[in-house]
C-alpha positions as CSV (number, residue, x, y, z in Angstrom):
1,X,89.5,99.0,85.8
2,X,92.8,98.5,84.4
3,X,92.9,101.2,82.0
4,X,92.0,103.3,85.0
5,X,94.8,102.3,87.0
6,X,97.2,102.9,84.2
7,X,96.0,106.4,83.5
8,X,96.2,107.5,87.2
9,X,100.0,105.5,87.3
10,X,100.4,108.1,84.9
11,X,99.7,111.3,86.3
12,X,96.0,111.8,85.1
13,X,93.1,113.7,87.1
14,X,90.1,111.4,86.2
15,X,86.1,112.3,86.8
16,X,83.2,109.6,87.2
17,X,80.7,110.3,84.6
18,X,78.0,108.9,87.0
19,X,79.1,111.1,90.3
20,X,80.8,114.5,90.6
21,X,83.8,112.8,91.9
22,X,87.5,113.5,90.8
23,X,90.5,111.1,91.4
24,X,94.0,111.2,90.9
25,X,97.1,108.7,92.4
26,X,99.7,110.8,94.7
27,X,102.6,108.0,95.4
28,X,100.6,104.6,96.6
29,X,97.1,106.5,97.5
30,X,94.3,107.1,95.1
31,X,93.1,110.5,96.2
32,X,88.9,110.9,95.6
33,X,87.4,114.1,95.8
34,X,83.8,115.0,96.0
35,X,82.2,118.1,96.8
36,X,80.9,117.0,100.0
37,X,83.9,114.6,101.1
38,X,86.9,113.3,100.4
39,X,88.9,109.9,100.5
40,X,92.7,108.6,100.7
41,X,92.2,104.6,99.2
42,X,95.0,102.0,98.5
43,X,94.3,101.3,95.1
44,X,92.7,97.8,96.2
45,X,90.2,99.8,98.3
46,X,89.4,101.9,95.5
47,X,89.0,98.8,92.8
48,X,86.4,97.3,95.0
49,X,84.3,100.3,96.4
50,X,84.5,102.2,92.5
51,X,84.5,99.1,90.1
52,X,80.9,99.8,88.7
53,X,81.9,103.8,88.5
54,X,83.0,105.0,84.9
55,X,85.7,107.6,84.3
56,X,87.2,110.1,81.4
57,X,90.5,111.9,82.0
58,X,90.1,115.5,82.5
59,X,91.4,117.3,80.0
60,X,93.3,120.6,81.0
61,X,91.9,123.4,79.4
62,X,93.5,126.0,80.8
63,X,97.1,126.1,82.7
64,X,99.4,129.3,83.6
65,X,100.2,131.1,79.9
66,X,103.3,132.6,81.2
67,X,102.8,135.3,78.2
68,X,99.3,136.1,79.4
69,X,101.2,136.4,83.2
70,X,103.7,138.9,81.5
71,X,101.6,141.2,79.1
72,X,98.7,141.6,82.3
73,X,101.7,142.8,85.1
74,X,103.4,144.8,82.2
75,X,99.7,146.8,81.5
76,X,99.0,146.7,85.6
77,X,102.5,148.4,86.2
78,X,102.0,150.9,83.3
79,X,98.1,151.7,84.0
80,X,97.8,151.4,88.3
């Protein structure tokens, strides 16, 4: 649980490989999302309701491509 805490302390979006749960730490709340509900835990709350859970970091695989941005409004402007 440790090596969770540190990867949230820094900045990572982690998923549960058991549930389709996503968490991530905004200031001194671990924020839990699941498609059905959603929680706000200290991170003592979340070490004792999610200590059997596993988790990976999610990896981002796709963020804004500011060149991608520029060629697709460049094409719009010329072609609509």
């Amino acid at each position: 649980m440790n090596a969770v805490q540190n990867k949230l302390q820094d900045q990572y979006t982690l998923r549960s490989v058991e549930q389709p749960i996503l968490i991530r730490q905004k200031d001194d709340r671990i924020l839990i999302s699941h498609p059905q509900w959603h929680l706000s835990l200290s991170m003592q709350e979340f070490k004792t309701l999610f200590r059997e859970l596993h988790f990976v970091v999610v990896e981002q695989e796709d963020g804004i491509d500011e060149e991608k941005d520029v060629d697709y409004y460049a094409w719009r402007n010329k072609y609509l």
